[in-house]
MARSE-988433 format. One record per residue (C-alpha): residue number from 1; residue in three letters; x, y, z. Coordinates in Angstrom, 3 decimals, decimal comma, padded with zeros to 6 digits. Example, Ala and Ser with C-alpha at 12.3 -4.5 7.8 and 13.67 -1.06 7.14 Angstrom:
% residues 2
R pos code X Y Z
R 1 ALA 012,300 -004,500 007,800 .
R 2 SER 013,670 -001,060 007,140 .
% end
This chain:
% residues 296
R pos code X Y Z
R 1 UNK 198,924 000,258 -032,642 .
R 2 UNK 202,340 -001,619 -032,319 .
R 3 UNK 201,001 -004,599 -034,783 .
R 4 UNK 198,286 -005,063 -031,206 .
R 5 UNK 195,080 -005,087 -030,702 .
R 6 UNK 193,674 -002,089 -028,546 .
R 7 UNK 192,637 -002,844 -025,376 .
R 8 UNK 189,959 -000,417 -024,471 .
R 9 UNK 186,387 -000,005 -022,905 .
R 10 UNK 183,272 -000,125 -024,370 .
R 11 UNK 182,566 002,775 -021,868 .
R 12 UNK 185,131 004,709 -023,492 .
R 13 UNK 183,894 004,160 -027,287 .
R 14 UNK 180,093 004,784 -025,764 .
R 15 UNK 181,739 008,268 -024,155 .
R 16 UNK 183,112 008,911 -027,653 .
R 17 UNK 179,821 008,225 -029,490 .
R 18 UNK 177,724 009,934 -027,324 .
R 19 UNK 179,812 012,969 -028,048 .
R 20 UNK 179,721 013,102 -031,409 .
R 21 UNK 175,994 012,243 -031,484 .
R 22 UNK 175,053 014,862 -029,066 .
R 23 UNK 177,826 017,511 -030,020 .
R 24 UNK 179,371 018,644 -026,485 .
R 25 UNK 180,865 016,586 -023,200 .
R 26 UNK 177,983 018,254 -021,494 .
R 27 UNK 175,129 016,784 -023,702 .
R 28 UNK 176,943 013,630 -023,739 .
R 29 UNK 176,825 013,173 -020,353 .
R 30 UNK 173,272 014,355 -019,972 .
R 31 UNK 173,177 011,381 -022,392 .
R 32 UNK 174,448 008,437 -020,720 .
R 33 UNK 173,373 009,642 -017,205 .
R 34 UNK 177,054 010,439 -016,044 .
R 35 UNK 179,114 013,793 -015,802 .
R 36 UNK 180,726 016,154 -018,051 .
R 37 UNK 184,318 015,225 -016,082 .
R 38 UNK 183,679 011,126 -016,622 .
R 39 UNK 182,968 011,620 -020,400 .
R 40 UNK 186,073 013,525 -020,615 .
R 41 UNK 188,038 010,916 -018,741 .
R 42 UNK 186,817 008,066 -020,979 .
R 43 UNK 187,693 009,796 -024,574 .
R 44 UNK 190,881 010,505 -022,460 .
R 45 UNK 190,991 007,004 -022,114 .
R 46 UNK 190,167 005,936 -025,164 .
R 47 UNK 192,472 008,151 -027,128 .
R 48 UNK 195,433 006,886 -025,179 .
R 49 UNK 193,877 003,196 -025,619 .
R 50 UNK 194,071 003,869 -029,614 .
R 51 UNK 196,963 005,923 -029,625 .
R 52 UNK 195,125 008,354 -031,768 .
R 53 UNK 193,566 011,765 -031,228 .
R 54 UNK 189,878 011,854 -031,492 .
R 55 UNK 189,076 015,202 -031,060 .
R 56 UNK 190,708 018,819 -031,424 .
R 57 UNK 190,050 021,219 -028,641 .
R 58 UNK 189,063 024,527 -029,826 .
R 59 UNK 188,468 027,082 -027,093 .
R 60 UNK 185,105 025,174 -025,406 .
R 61 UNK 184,247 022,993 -028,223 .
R 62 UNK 185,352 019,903 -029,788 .
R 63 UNK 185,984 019,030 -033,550 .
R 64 UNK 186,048 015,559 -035,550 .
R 65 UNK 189,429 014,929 -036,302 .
R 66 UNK 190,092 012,543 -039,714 .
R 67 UNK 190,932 010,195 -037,449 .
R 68 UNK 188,204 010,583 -035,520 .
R 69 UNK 186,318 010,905 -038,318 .
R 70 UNK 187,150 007,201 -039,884 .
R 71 UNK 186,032 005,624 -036,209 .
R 72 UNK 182,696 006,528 -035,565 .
R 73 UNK 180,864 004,213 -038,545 .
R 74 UNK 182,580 001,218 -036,975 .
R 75 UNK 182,223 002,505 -033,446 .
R 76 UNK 178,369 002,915 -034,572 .
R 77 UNK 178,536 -000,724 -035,412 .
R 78 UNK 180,165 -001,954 -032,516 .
R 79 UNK 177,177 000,396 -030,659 .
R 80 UNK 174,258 -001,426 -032,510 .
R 81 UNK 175,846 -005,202 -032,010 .
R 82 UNK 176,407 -004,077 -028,030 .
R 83 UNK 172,665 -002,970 -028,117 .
R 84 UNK 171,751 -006,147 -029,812 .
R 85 UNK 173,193 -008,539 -026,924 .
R 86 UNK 171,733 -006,453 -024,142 .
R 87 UNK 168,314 -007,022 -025,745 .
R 88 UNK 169,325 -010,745 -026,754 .
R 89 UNK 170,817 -011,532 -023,386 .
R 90 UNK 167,393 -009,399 -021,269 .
R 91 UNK 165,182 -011,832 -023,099 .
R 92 UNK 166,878 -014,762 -021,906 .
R 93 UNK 166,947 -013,685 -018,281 .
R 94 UNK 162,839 -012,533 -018,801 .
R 95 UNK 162,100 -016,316 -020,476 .
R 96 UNK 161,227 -017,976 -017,539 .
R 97 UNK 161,094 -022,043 -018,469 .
R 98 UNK 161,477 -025,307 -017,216 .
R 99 UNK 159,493 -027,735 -015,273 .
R 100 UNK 157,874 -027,001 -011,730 .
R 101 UNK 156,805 -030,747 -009,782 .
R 102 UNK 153,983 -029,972 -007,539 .
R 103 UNK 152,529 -032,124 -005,395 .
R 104 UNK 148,645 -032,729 -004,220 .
R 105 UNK 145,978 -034,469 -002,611 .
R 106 UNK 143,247 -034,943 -004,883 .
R 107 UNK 140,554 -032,361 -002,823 .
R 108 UNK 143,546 -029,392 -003,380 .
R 109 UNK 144,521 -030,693 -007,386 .
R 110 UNK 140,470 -029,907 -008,213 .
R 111 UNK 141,475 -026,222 -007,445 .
R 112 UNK 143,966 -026,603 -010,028 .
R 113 UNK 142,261 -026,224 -013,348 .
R 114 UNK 142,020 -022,361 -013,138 .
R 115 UNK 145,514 -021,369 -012,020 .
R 116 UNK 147,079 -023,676 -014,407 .
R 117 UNK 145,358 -022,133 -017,128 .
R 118 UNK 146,571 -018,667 -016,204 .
R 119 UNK 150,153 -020,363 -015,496 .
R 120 UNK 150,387 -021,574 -019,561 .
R 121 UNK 148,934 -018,092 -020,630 .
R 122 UNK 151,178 -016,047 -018,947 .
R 123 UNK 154,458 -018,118 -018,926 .
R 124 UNK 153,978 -020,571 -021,901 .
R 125 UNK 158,006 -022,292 -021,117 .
R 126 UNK 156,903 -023,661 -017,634 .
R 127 UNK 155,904 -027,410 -017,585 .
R 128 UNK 154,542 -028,197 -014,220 .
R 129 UNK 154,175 -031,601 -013,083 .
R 130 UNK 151,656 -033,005 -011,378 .
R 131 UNK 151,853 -035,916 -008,761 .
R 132 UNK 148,478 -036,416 -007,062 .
R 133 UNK 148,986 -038,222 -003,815 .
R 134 UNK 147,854 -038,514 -000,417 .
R 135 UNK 151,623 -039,107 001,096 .
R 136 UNK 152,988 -036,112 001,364 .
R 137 UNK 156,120 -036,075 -000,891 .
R 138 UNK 159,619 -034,741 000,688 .
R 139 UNK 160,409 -031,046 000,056 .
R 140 UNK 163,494 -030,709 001,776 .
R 141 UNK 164,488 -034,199 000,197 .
R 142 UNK 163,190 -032,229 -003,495 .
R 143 UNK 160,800 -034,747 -004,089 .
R 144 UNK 158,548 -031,863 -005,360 .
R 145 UNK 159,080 -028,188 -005,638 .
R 146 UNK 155,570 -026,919 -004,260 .
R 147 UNK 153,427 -029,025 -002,270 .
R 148 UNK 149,722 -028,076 -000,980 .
R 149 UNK 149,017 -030,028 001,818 .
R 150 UNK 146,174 -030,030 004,560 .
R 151 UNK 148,486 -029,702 007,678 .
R 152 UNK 150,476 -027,134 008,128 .
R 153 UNK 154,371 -027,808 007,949 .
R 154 UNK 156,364 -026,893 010,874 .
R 155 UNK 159,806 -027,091 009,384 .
R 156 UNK 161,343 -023,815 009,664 .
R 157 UNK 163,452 -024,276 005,982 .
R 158 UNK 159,814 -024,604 004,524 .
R 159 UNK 157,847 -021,741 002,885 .
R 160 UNK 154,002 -021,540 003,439 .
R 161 UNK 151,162 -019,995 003,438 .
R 162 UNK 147,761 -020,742 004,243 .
R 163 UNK 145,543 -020,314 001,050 .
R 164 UNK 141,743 -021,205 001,454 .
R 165 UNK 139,917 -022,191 004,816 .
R 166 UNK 136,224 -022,425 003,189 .
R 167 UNK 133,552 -025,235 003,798 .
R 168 UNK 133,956 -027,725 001,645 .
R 169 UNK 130,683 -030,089 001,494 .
R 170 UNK 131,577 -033,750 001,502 .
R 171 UNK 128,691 -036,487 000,117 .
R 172 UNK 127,420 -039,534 -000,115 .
R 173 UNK 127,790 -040,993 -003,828 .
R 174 UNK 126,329 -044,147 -005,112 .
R 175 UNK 125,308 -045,725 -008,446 .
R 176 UNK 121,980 -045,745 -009,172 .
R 177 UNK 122,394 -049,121 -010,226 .
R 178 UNK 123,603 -050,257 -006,203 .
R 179 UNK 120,761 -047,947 -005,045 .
R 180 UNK 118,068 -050,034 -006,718 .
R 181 UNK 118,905 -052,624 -004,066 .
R 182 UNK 116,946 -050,276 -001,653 .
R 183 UNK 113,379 -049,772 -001,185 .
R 184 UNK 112,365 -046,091 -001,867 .
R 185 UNK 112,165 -044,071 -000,490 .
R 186 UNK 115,654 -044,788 001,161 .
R 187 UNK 115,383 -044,367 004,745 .
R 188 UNK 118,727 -044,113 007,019 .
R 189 UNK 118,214 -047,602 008,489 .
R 190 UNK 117,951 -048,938 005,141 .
R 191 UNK 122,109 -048,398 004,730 .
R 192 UNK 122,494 -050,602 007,636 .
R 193 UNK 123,429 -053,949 005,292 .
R 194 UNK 125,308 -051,582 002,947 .
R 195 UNK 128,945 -051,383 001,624 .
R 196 UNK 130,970 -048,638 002,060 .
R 197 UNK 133,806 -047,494 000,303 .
R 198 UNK 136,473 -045,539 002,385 .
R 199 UNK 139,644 -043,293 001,317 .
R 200 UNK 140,324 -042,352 005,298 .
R 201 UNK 140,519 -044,043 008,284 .
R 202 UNK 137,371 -046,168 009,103 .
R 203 UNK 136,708 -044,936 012,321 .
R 204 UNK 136,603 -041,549 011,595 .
R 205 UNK 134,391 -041,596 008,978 .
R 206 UNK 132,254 -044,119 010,941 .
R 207 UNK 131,667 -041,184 013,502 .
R 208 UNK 130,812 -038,805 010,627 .
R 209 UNK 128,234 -040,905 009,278 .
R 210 UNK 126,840 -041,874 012,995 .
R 211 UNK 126,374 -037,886 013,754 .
R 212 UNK 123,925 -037,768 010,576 .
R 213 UNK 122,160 -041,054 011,869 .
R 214 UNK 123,571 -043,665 009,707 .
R 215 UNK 123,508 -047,081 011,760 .
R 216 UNK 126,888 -047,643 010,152 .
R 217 UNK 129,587 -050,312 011,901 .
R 218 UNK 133,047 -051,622 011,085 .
R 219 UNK 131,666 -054,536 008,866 .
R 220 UNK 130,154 -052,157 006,813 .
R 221 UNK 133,393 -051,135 005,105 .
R 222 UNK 134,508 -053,512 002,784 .
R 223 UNK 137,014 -051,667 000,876 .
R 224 UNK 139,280 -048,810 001,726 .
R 225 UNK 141,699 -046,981 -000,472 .
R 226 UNK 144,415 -044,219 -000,586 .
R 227 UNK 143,448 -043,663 -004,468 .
R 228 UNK 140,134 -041,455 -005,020 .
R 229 UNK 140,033 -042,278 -008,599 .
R 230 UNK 140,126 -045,982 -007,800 .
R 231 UNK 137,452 -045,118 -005,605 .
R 232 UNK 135,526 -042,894 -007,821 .
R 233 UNK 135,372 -046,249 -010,550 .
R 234 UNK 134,611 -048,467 -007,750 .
R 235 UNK 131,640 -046,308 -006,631 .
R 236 UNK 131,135 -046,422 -010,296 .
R 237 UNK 130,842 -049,863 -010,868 .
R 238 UNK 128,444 -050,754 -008,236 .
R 239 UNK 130,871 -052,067 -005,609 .
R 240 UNK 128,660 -049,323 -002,649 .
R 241 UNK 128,570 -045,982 -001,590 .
R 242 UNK 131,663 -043,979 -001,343 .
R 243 UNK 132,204 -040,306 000,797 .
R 244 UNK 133,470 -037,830 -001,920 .
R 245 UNK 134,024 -033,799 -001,945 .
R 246 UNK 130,952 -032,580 -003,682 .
R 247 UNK 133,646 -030,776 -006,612 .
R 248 UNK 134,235 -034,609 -007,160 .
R 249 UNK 131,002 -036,397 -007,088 .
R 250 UNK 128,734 -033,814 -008,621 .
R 251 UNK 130,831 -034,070 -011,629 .
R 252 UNK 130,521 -036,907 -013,033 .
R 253 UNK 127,409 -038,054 -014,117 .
R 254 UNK 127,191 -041,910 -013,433 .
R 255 UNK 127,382 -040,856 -010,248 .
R 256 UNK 124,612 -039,874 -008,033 .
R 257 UNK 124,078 -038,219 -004,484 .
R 258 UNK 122,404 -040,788 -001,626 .
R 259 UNK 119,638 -038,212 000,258 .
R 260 UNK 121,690 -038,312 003,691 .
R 261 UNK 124,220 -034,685 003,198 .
R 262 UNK 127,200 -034,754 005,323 .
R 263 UNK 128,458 -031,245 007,558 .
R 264 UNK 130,647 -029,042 006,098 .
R 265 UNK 133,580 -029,631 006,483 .
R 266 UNK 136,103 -026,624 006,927 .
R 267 UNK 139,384 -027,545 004,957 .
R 268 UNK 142,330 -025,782 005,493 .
R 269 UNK 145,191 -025,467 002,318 .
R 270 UNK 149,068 -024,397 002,966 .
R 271 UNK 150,978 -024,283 -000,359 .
R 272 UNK 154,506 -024,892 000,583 .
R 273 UNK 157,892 -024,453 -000,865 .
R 274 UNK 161,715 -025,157 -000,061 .
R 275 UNK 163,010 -021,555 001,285 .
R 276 UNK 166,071 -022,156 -001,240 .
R 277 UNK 163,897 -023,231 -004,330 .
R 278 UNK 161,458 -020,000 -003,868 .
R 279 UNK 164,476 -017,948 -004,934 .
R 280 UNK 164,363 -020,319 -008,692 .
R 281 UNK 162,121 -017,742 -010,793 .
R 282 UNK 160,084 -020,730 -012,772 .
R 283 UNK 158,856 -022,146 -009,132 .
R 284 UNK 158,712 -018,373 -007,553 .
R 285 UNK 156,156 -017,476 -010,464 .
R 286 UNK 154,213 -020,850 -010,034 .
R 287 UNK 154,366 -020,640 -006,173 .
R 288 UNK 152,893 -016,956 -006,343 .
R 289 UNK 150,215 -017,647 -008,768 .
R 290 UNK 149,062 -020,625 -006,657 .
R 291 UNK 148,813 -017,994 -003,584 .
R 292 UNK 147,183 -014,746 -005,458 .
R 293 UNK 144,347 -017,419 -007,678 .
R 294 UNK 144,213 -019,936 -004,014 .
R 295 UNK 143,898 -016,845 -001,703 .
R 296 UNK 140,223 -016,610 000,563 .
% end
């Protein structure tokens, strides 16, 4: 060895192994998947690497020799540690972790529950983040990594896919405390004097209510916000009767349903991802879960 190290290939001491384990170049190479030819070019290799002889050629077979002989329990160690750090190292790249920010309006987060469920059963590491909004945070500025939104994206560097285009019933909540201000039973005229609570634009929601016969102007709406739990507490607490998404306002139970049903309303959902961030495993496995549990 010259007082050096050898400088050889793992390939070469794998070659060698294999040979001795299986007993010929041929079952060697049958083996490791290669050729009879390769095997014998590695031990070649690896012979010259060592400066040693590894094997004696006798007619068509191969024998030990001492040298040989003294290399293969070390060899066999070097074989389990390699073996060890492929399985090490495979686990690592299978781990998916990390955190995923996804972004929603309130109507798409109720779908949630479900696929977030699955999401911490099947890949425990991931910690999504969830920002509930009605502005529509920036993808291609990574203000989130998955958004589902309500209008469909038109950037072309943006992922998406349409999800879920069902009816979804929007209603009238109240509590029954504000109701008692009515005389029952509560006819449509009746709501005339009342206060409504908005999350949209006042107009539109004024024709909504108009189609279903609701004498309902401008001065009716008293307060309007962008937050639907704010609104959800102010329906709550008496302050008038709200429009909510029936997944919203059948829930909770200080809430109740005034006797005047809106029209479905068909709702269309586009999850949405950054082209370059669908190729991050963590958000690839949280954007395809979203479509496969979302999907009609």
């Amino acid at each position: 060895m010259n007082g050096r190290y050898a400088n050889f290939d793992w390939n070469q001491a794998r070659a060698f192994l294999a040979t001795v384990e299986e007993g010929s170049l041929s079952a060697a190479a049958r083996a490791l998947g290669s050729t009879q030819p390769t095997v014998s070019r590695q031990i070649s290799a690896l012979e010259q690497a060592l400066d040693l002889v590894l094997f004696e050629r006798v007619g068509r077979g191969l024998t030990l020799t001492s040298g040989g002989s003294k290399l293969v329990d070390q060899l066999r160690v070097m074989g389990e540690a390699a073996h060890q750090i492929s399985l090490q190292a495979f686990g690592q790249t299978q781990r998916i972790d990390g955190t995923v920010c996804i972004t929603a309006s309130v109507g798409a987060a109720v779908l949630l529950p479900p696929v977030l469920k699955k999401l911490r059963e099947s890949h425990p590491g991931i910690c999504v983040h969830l920002a509930v909004s009605t502005a529509a945070k920036d993808l291609q500025r990574r203000e989130a990594d998955i958004a589902l939104r309500h209008v469909e994206p038109d950037q072309p560097e943006l992922l998406t896919r349409e999800v879920t285009r069902q009816p979804v019933t929007s209603r009238l909540y109240v509590s029954p405390a504000y109701l008692d201000r009515f005389s029952r039973p509560l006819k449509k005229d009746d709501l005339s004097t009342a206060d409504f609570l908005n999350f949209e634009d006042s107009d539109r929601l004024q024709r909504r209510l108009r189609e279903i016969g609701l004498p309902i102007a401008t001065e009716n709406f008293k307060i309007v916000s962008d937050d639907w739990m704010i609104m959800c507490d102010f329906i709550r607490k008496g302050l008038g009767i709200g429009l909510l998404p029936e997944t919203i306002g059948d829930h909770d139970p200080s809430l109740q349903r005034v006797p005047f049903e809106m029209p479905p309303v068909a709702v269309q959902t586009w999850i949405t991802v950054h082209r370059e961030l669908h190729t991050t495993p963590r958000i690839r496995v949280v954007y395809d879960l979203l479509c496969s549990e979302l999907a009609d």
